[in-house]
C-alpha positions, 0 to 999 in steps of 0.5 A: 265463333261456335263453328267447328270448320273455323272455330276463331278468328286469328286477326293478327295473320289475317291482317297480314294476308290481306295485304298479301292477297292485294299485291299478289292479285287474289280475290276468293269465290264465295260457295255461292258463286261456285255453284252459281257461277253467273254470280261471279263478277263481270271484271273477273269473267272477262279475263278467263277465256286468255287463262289456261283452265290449268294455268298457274293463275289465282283467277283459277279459284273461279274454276273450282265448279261443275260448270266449266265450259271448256269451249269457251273458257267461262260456264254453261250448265253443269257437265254431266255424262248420261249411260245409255242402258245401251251400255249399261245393261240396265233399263234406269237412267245413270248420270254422273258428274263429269270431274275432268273440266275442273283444274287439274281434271278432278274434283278433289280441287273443289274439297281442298279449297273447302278445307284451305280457304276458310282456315286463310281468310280466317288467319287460322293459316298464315301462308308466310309461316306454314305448309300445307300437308295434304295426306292423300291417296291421290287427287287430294293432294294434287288438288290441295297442291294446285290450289295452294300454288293460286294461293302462292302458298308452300304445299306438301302432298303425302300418298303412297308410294305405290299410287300412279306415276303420273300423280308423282310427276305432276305434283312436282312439276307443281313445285310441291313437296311430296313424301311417299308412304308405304303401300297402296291405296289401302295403306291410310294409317301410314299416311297418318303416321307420318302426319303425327311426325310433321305435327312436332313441327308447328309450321305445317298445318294438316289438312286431313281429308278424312276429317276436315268438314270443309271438304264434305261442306264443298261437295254438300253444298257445290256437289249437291247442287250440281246434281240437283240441276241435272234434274232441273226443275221438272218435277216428274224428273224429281219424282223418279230419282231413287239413288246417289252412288258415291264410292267412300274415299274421304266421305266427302263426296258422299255428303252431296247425298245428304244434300239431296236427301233434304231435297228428295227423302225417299232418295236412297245413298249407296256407298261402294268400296273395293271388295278386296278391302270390304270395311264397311260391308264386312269390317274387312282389310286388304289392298286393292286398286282402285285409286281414290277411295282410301280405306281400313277405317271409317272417316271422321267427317262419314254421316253414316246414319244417312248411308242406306246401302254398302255395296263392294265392287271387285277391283278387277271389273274395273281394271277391265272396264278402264281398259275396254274405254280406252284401249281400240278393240274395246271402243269398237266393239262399244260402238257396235253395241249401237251407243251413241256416238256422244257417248262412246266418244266419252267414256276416257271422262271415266277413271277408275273410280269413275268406273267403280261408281257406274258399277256400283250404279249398276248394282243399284238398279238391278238389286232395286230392279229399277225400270226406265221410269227410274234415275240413278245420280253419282259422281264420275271424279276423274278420267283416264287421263290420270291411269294412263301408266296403268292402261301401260302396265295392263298392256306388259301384263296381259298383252296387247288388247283384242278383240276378244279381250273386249268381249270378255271384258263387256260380259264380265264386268257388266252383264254379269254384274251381280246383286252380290255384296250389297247390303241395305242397311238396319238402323244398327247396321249404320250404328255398327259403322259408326262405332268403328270410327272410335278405333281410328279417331278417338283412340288414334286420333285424339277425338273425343268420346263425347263428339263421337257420340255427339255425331249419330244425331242428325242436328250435328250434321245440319250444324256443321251444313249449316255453317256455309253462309258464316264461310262466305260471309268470311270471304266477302269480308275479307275480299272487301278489305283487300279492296281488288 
């Protein structure tokens, strides 16, 4: 096979699994059907409303989609949150996808089954010999770790070891192996040190986020479309669409902007990370604390040629925004701002990165001076549910949260939110960028010079986009041989 995500099919192992799947139950969605879940067989949409969305059931691989409608157990249209300039102080309309309805209330769910599935129906992954490594600063690994206990599959999840408790306490309630890294979220290169040890270990199979094309391929096609439907068909909605915000993390993510972009050419991509850790924006390091956007390097699988803005969003507008969501004062002085009470009541579906992106939405529309007329698109990945230890640890640190706190908070972190640290891009500022890569991944990683250069033309990033439909024409395959 000339494909780069699954480059050969192991048939021996692949005629192992199949059996395997059959005893064990599993049957595989298709790309297709996660971003139509109307697609999804009736046999199968029968038994979902009596299984948990987080429950330990294959069935729950049909659940990796936008489209979750948690009142019923089945689908609906794509769960989205619109903020009000009410809110955000700026005339444009900002939509995020909401990440919490997915099984284990994050969207990285969707980028491990992007990287997992292919290599498993494939038999490129014998789930009876190895163990699937998750290098992760986060939600990575725990969607990795859920997706390999549907798949009755042995996980291991590495992050560092300064990410919050909570990630640590589900991934071994789970029944994952975890390793903990030095650091904090900046800390990436201990993750791969440690990658570089267990691969003296054949049975462990590294599924790198931050070079595995399963994981942009999920968020191209699945993400891509999610958003593209929130604008429906309407063609005067279309028309006003200017940006997708997407913070850089992996870069998986982000490439849901590459979707758009076929859709919509004049769209601009705006990739934000944290100012304390400025890589793309200045070729800068340090540590930050916005949890799920790995930094210190450009990742492999970053099509930087299609990124129009870097912007920086300082870590402490969003520490301060996750506390005036959620903590009493801060939510009722939301509600005295006249938001509607829909949206007030929604802002927990914001987590830290959540908040990083309306952030750098926000940037967005006032660097652009975006009117009304105007639509902003980004990703809102996971909610407060995953920092509430954080929300604890701001508490002992600061006090308990005030009236006055909020308005501090609401004036800072949003009204006073500045055009500062956003950079629109030259032909070779992108190129500057995509240099960097070969620090980490040629001279690290074991990369090639040819691919690297290979990577700055568009045809390489429409081969691999286009790959989708060999993946699910793999996994009807192999859901027909196991026969369920």
């Amino acid at each position: 096979m000339d494909n780069k995500i699954i480059p050969q099919i192991n048939p021996d192992v692949r005629s192992k699994t199949i059996p395997r799947c059959r005893e064990l139950g599993i049957i595989i969605p298709t790309f297709k059907q996660l971003q139509e879940p109307e697609l999804i067989p009736d046999s199968v949409k029968e038994k979902l409303p009596e299984i948990g969305m987080q429950d330990i059931d294959p069935l729950n691989l049909f659940r990796i989609t936008w489209k979750n409608d948690v009142k019923t157990g089945l689908f609906g249209k794509v769960n989205f949150l619109e903020v009000p300039p009410s809110l955000s102080g700026v005339k444009a309309k900002i939509i995020g996808l909401v990440g919490k309805h997915f099984p284990t209330g994050s969207h990285k769910v969707g980028a491990a089954f992007g990287c997992l599935v292919p290599r498993l129906v494939s038999g490129q992954f014998d789930p009876e010999v190895h163990k699937a490594v998750w290098p992760s600063t986060g939600n990575y690994c725990r969607g990795g770790a859920f997706d390999c206990a549907l798949l009755k599959c042995d996980a291991v999840a590495i992050l560092p070891e300064e990410m919050s408790q909570e990630r640590f306490r589900w991934l071994k309630s789970i029944g994952a192996e975890v390793i903990a890294t030095p650091g904090c979220e900046s800390n990436v290169k201990e993750i791969y040190d440690k990658c570089w040890e267990l691969r003296e270990d054949p049975s462990y199979v590294i599924f790198n986020q931050f070079d595995e094309f399963g994981n942009s391929l999920y968020h191209h096609h699945v993400t891509g479309r999610a958003l593209e439907e929130l604008l429906g068909k309407n063609k005067e909605s279309s028309a006003k669409l200017c940006a997708f915000v997407s913070a850089t993390g992996s870069a998986g993510t982000i490439a849901a902007g590459d979707y758009l972009k076929t859709r919509f050419p004049h769209l601009k991509i705006i990739a934000a990370e944290a100012l304390q850790c400025p890589t793309l924006l200045m070729n800068g390091f340090g540590g930050h604390r916005i949890e799920g956007i790995g930094d210190k390097h450009v990742p492999w699988i970053h099509n930087v040629r299609n990124t129009d803005v870097i912007t920086g969003i300082d870590d402490e507008d969003c520490m301060r925004l996750l506390r005036l969501f959620n903590e009493p004062a801060g939510k009722k002085l939301i509600a005295s701002l006249g938001i509607p009470e829909g949206i007030s009541d929604n802002l927990h579906l914001l987590g830290i990165s959540s908040i990083c992106n309306l952030l750098a939405a926000i940037k967005t529309a006032k660097y652009f001076e975006l009117n009304e007329n105007d639509v902003i698109l980004t990703v809102f990945t996971d909610s407060a549910d995953l920092y509430q230890t954080r929300l604890q640890e701001l508490t002992d640190e600061r006090g308990v949260y005030k009236e006055k706190d909020a308005i501090r908070d609401y004036a800072a972190a949003i009204e006073a939110q500045k055009i500062d640290y956003f950079k629109e891009l030259s032909y070779y500022d992108r190129k500057a960028i995509h240099n960097l890569k070969y620090y980490t991944w040629v001279e690290q990683q074991g990369k090639t010079y040819e691919e690297i250069t290979e990577q700055w033309h568009p045809q390489y990033w429409d081969n691999i986009y286009d790959e989708i439909s060999q993946m699910d024409e793999l996994i009807e395959a192999f859901n027909h041989e196991v026969g369920l």
